[in-house]
N, C-alpha and C positions, 0 to 999 in steps of 0.2 A: 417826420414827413416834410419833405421839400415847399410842397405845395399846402402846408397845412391851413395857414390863412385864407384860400379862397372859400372855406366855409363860412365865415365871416359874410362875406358880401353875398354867395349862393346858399341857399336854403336848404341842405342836404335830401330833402323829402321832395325838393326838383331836380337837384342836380344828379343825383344819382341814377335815377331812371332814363334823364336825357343822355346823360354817357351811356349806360349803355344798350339804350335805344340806337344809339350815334355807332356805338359796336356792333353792332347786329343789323344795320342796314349796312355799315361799309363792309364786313365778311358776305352777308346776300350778294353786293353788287362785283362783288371778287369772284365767289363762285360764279354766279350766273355768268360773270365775263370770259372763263376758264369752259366751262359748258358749253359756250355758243361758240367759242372762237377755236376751238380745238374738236379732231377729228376723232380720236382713240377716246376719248373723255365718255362720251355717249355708249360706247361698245363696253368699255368696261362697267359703266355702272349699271347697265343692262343685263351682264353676266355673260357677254359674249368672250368666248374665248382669241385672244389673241395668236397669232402664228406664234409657234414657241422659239425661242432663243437658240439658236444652232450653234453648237459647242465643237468647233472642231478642234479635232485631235490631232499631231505630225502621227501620220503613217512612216513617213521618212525614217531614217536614221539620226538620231541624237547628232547634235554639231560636233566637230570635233573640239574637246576639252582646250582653255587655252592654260597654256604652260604660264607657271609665275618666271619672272624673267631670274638667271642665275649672277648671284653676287658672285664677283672675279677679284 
């Protein structure tokens, strides 16, 4: 462990709840910032359906193939 000495000086039966106390309000304030600041965020966890992804297909004819060039 890199950091293994700071238990030394922090008291593991503090330190450990404050981290990740310290994790769990910085992830809340990520989502919530993600939630408020975005428009699709709310529709989707709502279960609305989004307009679906349009897949278009060439109707066209295939390009024409290109030739490997001929060693002379």
């Amino acid at each position: 462990m890199i950091y293994g000495k700071i238990w030394t000086v922090v008291n593991p039966a503090v330190g450990i709840p404050v981290f990740l106390g310290a994790v769990a309000v910085a992830s809340f304030s990520v989502h919530l910032a993600v939630v408020s600041n975005t428009t699709w965020v709310k529709g989707f966890l709502n279960g609305g359906a989004g307009k679906p992804a349009v897949v278009a297909m060439a109707t066209a004819a295939a390009p024409p193939a290109v030739e490997a060039p001929v060693k002379k």
